[in-house]
LORO-577803 format. One record per residue (C-alpha): residue number from 0; x negated, y negated, z negated. Coordinates in steps of 0.001 Angstrom, whole numbers, plus 500000, padded with zeros to 6 digits. Each point is the difference from the previous one (the first is absolute). Last residue first. Layout:
<rs>
(NUM, (X, Y, Z)) ...
</rs>
This chain:
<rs>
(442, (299044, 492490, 121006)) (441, (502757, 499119, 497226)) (440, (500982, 496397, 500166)) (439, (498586, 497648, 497186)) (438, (501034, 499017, 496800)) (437, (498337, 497693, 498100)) (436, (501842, 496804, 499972)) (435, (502521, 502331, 498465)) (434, (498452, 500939, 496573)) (433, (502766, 502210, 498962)) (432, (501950, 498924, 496316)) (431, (503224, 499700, 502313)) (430, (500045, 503116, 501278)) (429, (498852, 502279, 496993)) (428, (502384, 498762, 498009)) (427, (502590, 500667, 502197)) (426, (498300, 503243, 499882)) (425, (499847, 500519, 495781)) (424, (503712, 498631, 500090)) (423, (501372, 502856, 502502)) (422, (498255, 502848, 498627)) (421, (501179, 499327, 496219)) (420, (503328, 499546, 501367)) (419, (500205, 502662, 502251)) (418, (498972, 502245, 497017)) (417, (502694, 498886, 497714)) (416, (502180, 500371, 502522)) (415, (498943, 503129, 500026)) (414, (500186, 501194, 496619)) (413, (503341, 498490, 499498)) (412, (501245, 502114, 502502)) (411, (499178, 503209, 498408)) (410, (501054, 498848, 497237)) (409, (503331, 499707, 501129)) (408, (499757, 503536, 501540)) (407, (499901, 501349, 496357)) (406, (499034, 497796, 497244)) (405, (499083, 503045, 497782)) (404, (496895, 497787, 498243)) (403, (497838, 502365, 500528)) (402, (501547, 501545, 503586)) (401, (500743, 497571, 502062)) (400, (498219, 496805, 498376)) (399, (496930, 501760, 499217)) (398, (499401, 501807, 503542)) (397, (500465, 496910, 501557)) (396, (497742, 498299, 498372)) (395, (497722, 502756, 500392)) (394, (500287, 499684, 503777)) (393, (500380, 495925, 500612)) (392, (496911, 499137, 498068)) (391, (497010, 502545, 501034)) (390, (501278, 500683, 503068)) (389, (501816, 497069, 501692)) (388, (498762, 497305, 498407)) (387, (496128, 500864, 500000)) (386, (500426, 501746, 503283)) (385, (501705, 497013, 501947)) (384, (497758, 497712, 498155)) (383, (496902, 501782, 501964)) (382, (501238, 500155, 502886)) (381, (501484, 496626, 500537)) (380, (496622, 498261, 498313)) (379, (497793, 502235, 502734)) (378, (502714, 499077, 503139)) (377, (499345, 495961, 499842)) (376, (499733, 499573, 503710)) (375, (501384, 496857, 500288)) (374, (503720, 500676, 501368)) (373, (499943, 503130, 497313)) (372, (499792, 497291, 497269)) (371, (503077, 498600, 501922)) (370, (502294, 502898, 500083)) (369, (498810, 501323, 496226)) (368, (501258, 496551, 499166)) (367, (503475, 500100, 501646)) (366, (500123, 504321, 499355)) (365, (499578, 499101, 496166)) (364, (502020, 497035, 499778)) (363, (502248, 501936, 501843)) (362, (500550, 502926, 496907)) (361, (500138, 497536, 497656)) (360, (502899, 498587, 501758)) (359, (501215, 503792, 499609)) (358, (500602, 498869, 496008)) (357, (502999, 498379, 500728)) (356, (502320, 503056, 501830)) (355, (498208, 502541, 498358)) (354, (501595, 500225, 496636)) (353, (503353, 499847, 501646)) (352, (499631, 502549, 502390)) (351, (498655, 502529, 497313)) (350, (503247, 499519, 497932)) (349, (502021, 500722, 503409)) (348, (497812, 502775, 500699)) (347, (500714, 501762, 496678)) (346, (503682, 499437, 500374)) (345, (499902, 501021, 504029)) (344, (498598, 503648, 498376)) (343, (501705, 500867, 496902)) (342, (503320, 498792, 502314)) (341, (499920, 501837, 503045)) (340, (500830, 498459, 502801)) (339, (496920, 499353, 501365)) (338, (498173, 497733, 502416)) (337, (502798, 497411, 500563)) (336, (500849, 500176, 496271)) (335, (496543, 497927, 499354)) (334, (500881, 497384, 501934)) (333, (503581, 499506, 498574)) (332, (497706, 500369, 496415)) (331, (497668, 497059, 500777)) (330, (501686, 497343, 501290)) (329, (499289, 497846, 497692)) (328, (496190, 500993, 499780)) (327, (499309, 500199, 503504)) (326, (501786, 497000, 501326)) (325, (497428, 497599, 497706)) (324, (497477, 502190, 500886)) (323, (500036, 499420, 503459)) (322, (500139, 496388, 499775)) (321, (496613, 499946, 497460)) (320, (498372, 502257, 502572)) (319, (501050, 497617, 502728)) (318, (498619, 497071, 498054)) (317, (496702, 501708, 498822)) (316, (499181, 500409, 503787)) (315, (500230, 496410, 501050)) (314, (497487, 499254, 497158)) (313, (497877, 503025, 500169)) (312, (499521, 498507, 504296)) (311, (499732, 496633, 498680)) (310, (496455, 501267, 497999)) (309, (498659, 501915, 502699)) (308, (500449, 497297, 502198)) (307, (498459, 497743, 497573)) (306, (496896, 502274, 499841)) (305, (499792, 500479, 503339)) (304, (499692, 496438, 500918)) (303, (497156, 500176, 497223)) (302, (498291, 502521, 502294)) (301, (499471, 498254, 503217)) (300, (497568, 501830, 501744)) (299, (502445, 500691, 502847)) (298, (499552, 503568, 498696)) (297, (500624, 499257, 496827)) (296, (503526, 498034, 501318)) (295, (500630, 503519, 501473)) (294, (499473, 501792, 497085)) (293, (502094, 497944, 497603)) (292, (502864, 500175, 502337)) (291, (500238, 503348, 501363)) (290, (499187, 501448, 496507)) (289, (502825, 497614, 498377)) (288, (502294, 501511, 502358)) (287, (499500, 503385, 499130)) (286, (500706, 498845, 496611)) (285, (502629, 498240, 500700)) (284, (501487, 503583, 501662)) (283, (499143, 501976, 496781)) (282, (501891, 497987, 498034)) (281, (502786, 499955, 502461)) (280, (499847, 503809, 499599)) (279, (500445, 500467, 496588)) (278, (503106, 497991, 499357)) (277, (501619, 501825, 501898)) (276, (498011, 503009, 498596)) (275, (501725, 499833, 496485)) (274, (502595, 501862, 501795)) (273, (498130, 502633, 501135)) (272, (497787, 500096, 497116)) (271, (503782, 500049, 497950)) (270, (500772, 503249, 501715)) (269, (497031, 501870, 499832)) (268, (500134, 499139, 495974)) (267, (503799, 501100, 499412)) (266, (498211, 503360, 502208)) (265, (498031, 500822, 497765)) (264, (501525, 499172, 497316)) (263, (503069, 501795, 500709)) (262, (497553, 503479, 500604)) (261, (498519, 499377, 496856)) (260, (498222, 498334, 497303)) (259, (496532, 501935, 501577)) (258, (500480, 498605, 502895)) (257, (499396, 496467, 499163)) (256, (496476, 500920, 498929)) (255, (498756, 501626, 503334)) (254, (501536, 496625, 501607)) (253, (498155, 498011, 497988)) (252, (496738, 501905, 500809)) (251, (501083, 499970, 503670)) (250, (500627, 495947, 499230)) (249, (496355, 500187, 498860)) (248, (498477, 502009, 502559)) (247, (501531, 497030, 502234)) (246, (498412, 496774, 498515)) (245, (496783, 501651, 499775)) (244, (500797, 501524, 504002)) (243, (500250, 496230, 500648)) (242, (497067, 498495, 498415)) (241, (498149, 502769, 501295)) (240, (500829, 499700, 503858)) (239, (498975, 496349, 499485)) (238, (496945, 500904, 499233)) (237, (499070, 503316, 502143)) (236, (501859, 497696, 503208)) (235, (497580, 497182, 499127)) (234, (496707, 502437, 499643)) (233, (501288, 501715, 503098)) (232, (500566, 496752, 502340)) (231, (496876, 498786, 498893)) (230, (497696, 502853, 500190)) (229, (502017, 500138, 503615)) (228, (498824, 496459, 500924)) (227, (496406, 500491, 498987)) (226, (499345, 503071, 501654)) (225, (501598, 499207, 503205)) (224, (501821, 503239, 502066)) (223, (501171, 499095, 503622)) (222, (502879, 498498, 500701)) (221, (501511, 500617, 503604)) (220, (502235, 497221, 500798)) (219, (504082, 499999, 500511)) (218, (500765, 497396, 497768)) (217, (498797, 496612, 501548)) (216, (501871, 497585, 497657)) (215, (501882, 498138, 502466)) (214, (500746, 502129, 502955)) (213, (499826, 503711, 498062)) (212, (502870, 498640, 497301)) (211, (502819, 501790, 501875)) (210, (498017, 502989, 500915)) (209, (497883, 501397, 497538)) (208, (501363, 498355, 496979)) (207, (503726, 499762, 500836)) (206, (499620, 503867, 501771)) (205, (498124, 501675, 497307)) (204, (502556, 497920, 497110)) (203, (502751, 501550, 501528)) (202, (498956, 503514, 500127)) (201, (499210, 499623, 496621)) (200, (503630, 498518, 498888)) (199, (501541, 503264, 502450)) (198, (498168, 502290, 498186)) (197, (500732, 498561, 495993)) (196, (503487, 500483, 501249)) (195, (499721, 503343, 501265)) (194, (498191, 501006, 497064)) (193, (502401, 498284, 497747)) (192, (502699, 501483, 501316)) (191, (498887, 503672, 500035)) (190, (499624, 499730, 495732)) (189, (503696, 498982, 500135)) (188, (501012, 503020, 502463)) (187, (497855, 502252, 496876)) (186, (502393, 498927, 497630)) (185, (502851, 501277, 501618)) (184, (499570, 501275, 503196)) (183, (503116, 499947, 501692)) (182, (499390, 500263, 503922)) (181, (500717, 497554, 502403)) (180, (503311, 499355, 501757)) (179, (500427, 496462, 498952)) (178, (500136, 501098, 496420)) (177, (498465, 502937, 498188)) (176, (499695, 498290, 495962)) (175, (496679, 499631, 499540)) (174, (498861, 500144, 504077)) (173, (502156, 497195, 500671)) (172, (500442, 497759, 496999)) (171, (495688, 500340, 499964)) (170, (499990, 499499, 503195)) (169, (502218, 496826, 500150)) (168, (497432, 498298, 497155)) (167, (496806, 500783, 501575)) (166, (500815, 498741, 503090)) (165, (501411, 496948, 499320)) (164, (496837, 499358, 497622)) (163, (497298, 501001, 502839)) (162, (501775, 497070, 501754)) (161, (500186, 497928, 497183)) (160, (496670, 500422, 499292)) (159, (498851, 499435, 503408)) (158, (501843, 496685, 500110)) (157, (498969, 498808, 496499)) (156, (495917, 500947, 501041)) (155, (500277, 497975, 503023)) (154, (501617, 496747, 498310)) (153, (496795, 499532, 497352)) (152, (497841, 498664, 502659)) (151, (497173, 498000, 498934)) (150, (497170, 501359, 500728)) (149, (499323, 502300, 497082)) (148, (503533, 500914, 500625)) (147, (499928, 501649, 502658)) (146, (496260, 502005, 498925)) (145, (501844, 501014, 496468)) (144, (503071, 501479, 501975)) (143, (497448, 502132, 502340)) (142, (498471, 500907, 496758)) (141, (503499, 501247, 498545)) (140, (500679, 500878, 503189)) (139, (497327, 502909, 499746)) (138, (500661, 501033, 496342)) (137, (503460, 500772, 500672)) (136, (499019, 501986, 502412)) (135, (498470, 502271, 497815)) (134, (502715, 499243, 497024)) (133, (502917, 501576, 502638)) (132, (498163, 503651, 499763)) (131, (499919, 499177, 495997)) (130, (503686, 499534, 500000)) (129, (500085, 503374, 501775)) (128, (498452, 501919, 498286)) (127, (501929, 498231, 496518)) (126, (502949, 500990, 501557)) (125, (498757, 503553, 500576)) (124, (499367, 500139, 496230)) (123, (503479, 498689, 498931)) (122, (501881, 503328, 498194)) (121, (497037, 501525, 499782)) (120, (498377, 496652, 497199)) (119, (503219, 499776, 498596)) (118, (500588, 503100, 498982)) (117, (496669, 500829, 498691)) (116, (500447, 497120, 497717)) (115, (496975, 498576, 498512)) (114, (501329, 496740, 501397)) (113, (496211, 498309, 501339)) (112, (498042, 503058, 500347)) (111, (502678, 502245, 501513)) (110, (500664, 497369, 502730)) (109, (496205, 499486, 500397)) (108, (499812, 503947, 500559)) (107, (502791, 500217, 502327)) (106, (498557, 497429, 502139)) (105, (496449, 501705, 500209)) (104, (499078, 501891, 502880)) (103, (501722, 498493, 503334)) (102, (500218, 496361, 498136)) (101, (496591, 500171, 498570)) (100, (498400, 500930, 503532)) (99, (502283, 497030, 501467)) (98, (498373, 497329, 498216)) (97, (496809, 501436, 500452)) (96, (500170, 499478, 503718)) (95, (501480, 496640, 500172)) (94, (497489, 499002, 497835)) (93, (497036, 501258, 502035)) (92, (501773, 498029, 503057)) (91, (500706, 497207, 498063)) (90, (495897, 498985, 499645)) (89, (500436, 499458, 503741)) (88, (503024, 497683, 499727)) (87, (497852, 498230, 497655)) (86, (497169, 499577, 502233)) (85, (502736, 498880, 503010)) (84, (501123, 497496, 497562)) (83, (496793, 498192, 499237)) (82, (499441, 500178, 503707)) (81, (502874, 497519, 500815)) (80, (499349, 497830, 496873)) (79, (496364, 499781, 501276)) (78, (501565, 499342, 503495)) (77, (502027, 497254, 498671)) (76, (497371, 497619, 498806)) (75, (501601, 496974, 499332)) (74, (499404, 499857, 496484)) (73, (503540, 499825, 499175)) (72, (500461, 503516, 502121)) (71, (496879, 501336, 498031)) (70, (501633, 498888, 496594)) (69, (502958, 501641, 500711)) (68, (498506, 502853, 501364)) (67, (497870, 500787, 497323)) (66, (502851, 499188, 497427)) (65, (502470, 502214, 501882)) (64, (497458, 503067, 500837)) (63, (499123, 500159, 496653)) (62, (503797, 500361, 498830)) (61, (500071, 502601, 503020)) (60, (497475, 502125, 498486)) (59, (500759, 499319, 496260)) (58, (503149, 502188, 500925)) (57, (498036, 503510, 499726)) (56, (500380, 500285, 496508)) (55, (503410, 498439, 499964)) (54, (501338, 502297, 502297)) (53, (499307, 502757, 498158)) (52, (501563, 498891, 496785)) (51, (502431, 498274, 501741)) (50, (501146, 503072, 501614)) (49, (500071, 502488, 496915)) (48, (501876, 496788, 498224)) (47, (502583, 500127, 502592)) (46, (500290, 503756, 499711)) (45, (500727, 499655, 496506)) (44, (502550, 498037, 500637)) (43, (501752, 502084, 502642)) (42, (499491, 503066, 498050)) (41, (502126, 498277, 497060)) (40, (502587, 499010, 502362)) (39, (500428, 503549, 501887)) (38, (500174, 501461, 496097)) (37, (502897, 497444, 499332)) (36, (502122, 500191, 502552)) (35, (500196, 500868, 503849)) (34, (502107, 497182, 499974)) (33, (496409, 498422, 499410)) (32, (498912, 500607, 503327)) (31, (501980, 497410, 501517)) (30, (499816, 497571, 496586)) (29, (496248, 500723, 499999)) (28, (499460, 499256, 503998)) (27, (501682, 496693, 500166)) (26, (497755, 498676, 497150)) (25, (496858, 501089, 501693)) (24, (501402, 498747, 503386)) (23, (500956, 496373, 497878)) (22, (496781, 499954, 498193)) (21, (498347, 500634, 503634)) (20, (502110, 497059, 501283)) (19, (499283, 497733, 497175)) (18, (495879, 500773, 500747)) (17, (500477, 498715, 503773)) (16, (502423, 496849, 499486)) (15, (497909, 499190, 497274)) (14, (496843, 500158, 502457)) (13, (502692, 497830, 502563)) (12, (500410, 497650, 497318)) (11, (496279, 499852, 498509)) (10, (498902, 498414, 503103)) (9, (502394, 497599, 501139)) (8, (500356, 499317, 496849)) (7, (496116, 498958, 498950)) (6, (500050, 497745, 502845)) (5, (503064, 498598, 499038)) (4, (498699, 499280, 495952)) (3, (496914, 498847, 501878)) (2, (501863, 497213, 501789)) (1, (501859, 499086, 496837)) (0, (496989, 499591, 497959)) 
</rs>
């Protein structure tokens, strides 16, 4: 057990590493741009949940790419994981290009959508451009990232991260505010940073992939177009892609409904996601880890080794979520005053806080499980919980609790843990009810 449990580290460590330091930038960000008070904060949010939204509908491209390629690169068989990738890359091009059409024509309207205030949506619409500019390349290394990790290395995407990070965060204190001799943008200087961080993290992944990796894996080959591989590739992507833009349209919908109590609401609730995301992201980084894992052992054709690695990997992850909780919900209020001084606002968030800081290990036995059921392959149960729970329990439930029952933004939160919950227990389910002896890696 112990050998796996450092085999399973020395993954999920530098993936933590990775998804911490995004919280961190994300987290960094707010309280920069938040001096610019509350209206900046509440177009912040909802500019985060215009991004995941369209990330998250495109994402199921790199997820595919991380199980094929994981279970390709434990097959032995790296030039299939090698021109798995370069058929995805191809598929990003189209993305890239309708990602920026709806930023140049439509970021004031999703702003105006979400808040219903006009204000809002022209006082950030060139922000929202140019997050959406930055979301085209994020795209990219986020199936660059899938490919590095699909074989094993989980240290690459942490070092371009932080370096796109680094960059993200002094621009936006730079071109916010005026300093080091550049101009004061406000707003819009933050929106610059992340394109010119998300730039530099693609630019990094072209040359680790196309040079770095080119002696051992072969990278730099012409790959023609294959019927049976790109059916694959798209059906996967369309799945996964699903399962995450379910989970998405449903945190816009919450979002939709949060604004509606307010412009304190609003941005109480921004705040405590980007709290609550410490906890978050090291969910999502077992889970990454549990894909790696699981679908390499498949690949090996040795399934039920996947299984138990699947299974330490929740284990391992539960106890940091468990850790980070515990500090979460006693420390609750100082960490709320660091976003806000204003007390109707770091009051609400430190109430919010607390609720969280427990129920989030829901939240990783969802991403552990989903992690390993995505290791096999499993994409059509992912999908279709993710839209059961999501939209057809996690929206009206929502709906009732905030504004039926007049719970507020509390009620808003106990709709979705509620959801999580529900999510998380019908997929760990899932796992360990799966006929394992019959799995087989995907040709």
């Amino acid at each position: 057990m112990f050998k796996n449990w450092k085999t399973i580290l020395l993954l999920a460590i530098p993936s933590i590493f990775s998804f911490a330091t995004m919280t961190v930038t994300g987290t960094i960000n707010l309280i920069v741009v938040g001096q610019l008070g509350a209206t900046i904060i509440a177009i912040v949010g909802v500019s985060n949940i215009i991004m995941y939204n369209g990330w998250a509908l495109f994402s199921g491209i790199g997820h595919t790419v991380n199980y094929l390629v994981a279970q390709s690169y434990g097959a032995g068989e790296y030039r299939r994981a090698v021109e798995r990738t370069y058929l995805a890359l191809y598929v990003c091009l189209g993305v890239a290009l309708i990602v920026s059409m709806a930023g140049t024509f439509g970021s004031g309207f999703f702003l105006q959508v979400i808040t219903g205030m006009s204000d809002i949506a022209e006082t950030g619409e060139d922000y929202v451009r140019l997050r959406f500019y930055a979301m085209a390349f994020g795209i990219f290394s986020f199936v660059f990232h899938g490919f590095f990790r699909g074989i094993g290395d989980t240290r690459t995407p942490a070092y371009l991260t932080l370096i796109s990070s680094v960059i993200m965060v002094f621009l936006t204190y730079s071109l916010t505010y005026g300093k080091y001799g550049l101009p004061e943008l406000g707003l819009e200087g933050a929106g610059w940073a992340f394109l010119a961080g998300e730039g530099v993290g693609f630019l990094g992944c072209v040359y680790v992939f196309f040079i770095r990796l080119n002696k051992s894996f072969h990278t730099r080959i012409r790959v023609t177009f294959r019927r049976d591989e790109s059916k694959l590739i798209l059906l996967e992507s369309g799945k996964l892609g699903i399962q995450e833009f379910a989970l998405s349209i449903s945190m816009f919908i919450f979002t939709m409904f949060v604004a509606r109590l307010g412009q304190n609401a609003l941005a109480a609730n921004e705040i405590a996601l980007n709290v609550m995301s410490f906890g978050f992201m090291p969910a999502f980084a077992f889970g990454a880890t549990a894909t790696i894992l699981v679908g390499q052992q498949v690949g090996k054709g040795n399934p039920l080794m996947g299984r138990r690695m699947g299974t330490e990997t929740a284990v391992l992850g539960s106890i940091m979520l468990i850790t980070i909780g515990i500090i979460e919900f006693f420390f609750a209020e100082p960490i709320a005053r660091l976003f806000s001084p204003d007390p109707e606002i770091f009051q609400l968030v430190t109430r919010l806080i607390m609720i969280s800081a427990f129920l989030q290990l829901f939240d990783g036995f969802l991403n552990f499980y989903a992690g390993g059921l995505r290791g096999i392959g499993d994409t059509t149960f992912l999908m279709r919980t993710s839209f059961f729970f999501g939209v057809i329990i996690f929206i009206p439930l929502s709906y009732v609790l905030i504004f039926v029952f007049d719970l507020g933004s509390v009620g808003a939160w106990l709709s979705l843990y509620t959801f999580l919950t529900l999510f998380a227990l019908s997929v760990m389910i899932r796992f360990y009810r799966t006929d394992w002896l019959s799995v087989r890696y995907k040709e």
